[in-house]
N, C-alpha and C positions, 0 to 999 in steps of 0.2 A: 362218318362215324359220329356217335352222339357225345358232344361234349359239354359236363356239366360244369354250373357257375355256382360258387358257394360264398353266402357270406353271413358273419357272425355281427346280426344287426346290433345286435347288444352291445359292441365294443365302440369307442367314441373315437378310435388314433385312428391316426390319420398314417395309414401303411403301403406301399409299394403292392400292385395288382402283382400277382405269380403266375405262371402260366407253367405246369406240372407236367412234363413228359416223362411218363413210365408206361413201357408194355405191358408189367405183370399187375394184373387186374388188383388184383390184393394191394401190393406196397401201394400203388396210386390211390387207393380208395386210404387205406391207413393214413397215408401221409398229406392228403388233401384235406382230410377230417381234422387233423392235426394242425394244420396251418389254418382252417375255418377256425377253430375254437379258439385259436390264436386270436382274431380278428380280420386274416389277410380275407382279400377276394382273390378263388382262385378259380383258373380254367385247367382242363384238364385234355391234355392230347394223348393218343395209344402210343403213339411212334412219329419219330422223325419228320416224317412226311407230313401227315397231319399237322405238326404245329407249323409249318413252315405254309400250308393253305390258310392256317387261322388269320397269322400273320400279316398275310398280301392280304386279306380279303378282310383286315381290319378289324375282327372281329375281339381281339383284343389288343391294349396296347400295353403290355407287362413292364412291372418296372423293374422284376425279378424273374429268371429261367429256371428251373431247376428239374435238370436231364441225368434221365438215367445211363450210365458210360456206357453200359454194355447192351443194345436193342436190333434185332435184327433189322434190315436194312438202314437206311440212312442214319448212322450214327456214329459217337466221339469224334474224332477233332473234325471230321467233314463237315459232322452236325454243326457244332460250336461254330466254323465259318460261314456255313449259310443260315445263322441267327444271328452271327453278327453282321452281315449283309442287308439284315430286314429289321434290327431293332439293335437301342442302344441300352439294353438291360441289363443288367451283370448275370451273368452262366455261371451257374451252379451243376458239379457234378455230384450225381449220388452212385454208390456203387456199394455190392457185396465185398469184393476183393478190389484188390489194390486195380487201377486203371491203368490202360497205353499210357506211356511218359507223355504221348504226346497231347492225350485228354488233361494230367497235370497242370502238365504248360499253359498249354489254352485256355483253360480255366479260369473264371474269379477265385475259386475257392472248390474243395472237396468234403464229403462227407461220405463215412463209412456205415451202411446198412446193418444192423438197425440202430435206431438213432431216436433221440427223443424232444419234446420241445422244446427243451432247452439249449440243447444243440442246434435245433435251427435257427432259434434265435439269432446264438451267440454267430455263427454263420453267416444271418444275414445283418449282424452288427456290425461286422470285421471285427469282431473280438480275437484277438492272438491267442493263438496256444501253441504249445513244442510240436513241430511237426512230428508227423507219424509215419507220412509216406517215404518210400524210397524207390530210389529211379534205377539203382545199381541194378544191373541182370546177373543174377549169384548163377548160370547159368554160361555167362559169356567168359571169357578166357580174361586174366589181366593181359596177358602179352601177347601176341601171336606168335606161336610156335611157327608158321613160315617165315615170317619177318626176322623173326628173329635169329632160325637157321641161314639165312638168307646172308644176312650180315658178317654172319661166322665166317662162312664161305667167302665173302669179300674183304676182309680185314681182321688184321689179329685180335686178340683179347682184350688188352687192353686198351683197344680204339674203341672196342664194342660198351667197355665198362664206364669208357669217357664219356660216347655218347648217349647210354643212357643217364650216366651221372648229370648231364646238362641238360637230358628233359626234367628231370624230378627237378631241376633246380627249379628250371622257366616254370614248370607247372604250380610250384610252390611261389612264385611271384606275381603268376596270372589270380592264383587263387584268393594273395592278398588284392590284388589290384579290385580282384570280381566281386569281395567284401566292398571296398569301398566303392563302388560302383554303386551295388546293391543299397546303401546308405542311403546315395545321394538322388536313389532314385531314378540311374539314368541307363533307362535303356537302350539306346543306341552303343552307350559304352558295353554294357551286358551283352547284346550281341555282336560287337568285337571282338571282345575277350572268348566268347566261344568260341567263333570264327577260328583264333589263331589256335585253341588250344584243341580243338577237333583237327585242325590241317599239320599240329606240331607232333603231336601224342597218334595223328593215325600214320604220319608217315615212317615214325618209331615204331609204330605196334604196340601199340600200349591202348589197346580195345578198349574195356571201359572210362578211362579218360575223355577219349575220342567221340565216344557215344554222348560222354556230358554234356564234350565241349560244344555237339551238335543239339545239344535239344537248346543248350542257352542262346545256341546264333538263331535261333527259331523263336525267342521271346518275344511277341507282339510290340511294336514299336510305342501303340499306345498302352498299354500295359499299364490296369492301375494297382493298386497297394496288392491285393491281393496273389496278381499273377506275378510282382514283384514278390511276394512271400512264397510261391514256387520255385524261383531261381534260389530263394535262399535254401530250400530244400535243394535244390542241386548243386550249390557252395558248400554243403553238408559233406554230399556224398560224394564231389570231387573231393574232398577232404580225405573221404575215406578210401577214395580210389590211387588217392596219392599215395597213404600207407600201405594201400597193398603191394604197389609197384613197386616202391621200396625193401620191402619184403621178401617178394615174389624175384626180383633183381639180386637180392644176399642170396639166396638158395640158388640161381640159378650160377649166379658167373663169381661168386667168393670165392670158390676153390681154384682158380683160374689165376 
């Protein structure tokens, strides 16, 4: 497939080469143009596959990715592992709607469709802003109602009340711990802390917890600022998964 090189001679910086994967003909061409009159040079692949032959066959050496989450065949987090297999460029996700948790993760950084040059900038600046994504599935259960009948059937009520009283505790301890993890920048700690709090909260049934504490034991070892600034988005929203368990825990077994 033909892929064009664009550069905006007139700009004097000295910028990171891009290499632009979008299937829909429109946004690649919008957002190429955009990034040209920025100053980048950029290449432009249809899909998956094709940036991954540009790649081995050298045709560019990008110092930025910037992929579309959602493309038919080869794509998100597959994608994201076999670009980081062939280049050490930071991956950028663009997307219409929010992306897999697992495209988040893997990510340097996200950006929500449509978007302007200023936004790519500050994107490819690491300029911080409030996050915007969320990883919660408003879909998924807080508790599991078999786990939870489960336990009923094996112990009284106030065994059941105890022991979820002592996850909301650990979880509310993992979460300060996974704050200061997050500081310090240290993700082997980040992926422990998931580890325990995915294997604590799924053996409770406390589902969205669980789901968190798996996407944090999946955060890239090498992990720079930005994919560290994902986890912060899911210290967010264990936060919020906390209060709901809490919550969700008064209405079910108070009356008990």
């Amino acid at each position: 497939m033909h892929t064009r090189c664009m550069f905006e001679l007139a700009s004097p910086r000295e910028l990171p080469v891009v290499l632009l994967i979008d299937d829909d003909l429109v946004s690649r061409e919008v957002t190429a143009t955009l990034l040209t009159m920025s100053g980048y040079f950029v290449h432009t692949a249809e899909n998956g596959a094709e940036s991954l032959v540009m790649l081995a066959a050298a045709k560019c050496q990008p110092g930025i990715i910037l992929m579309d989450a959602q493309m038919p065949g080869l794509s998100g987090s597959r994608l994201i592992a076999e670009l980081r297999a062939r280049s050490n460029a930071r991956i950028y996700a663009i997307s219409g709607s929010n992306p897999a948790p697992e495209v988040i993760v893997g990510a340097d950084g996200l950006l929500l469709k449509p978007f302007d040059v200023q936004s790519l900038r500050q994107l490819f600046d690491g300029q911080k802003s409030e996050p915007v994504f969320s990883l919660l599935d408003s879909s998924q259960p807080v508790i599991s109602a078999d786990i939870l009948a489960q336990l009923r059937k094996m112990m009284p009520e106030p065994a059941v009340r105890q022991i979820f009283g002592a996850v909301i505790a650990d979880l509310g301890r993992r979460v300060d711990a996974l704050a200061a993890a997050i500081a310090k920048r240290d993700t082997a700690e980040v992926r422990r802390i998931g580890h325990a709090i995915k294997g604590g909260c799924g053996m409770a049934g406390a589902l969205q917890a669980a789901h968190l504490g798996a996407l944090l034991e999946n955060t890239p070892l090498e992990s720079e600022d930005n994919q560290l600034d994902n986890s912060a988005v899911l210290l967010r929203d264990l936060r919020t998964a906390a209060r709901a368990l809490e919550r969700m825990l008064e209405a079910e077994l108070s009356a008990a």
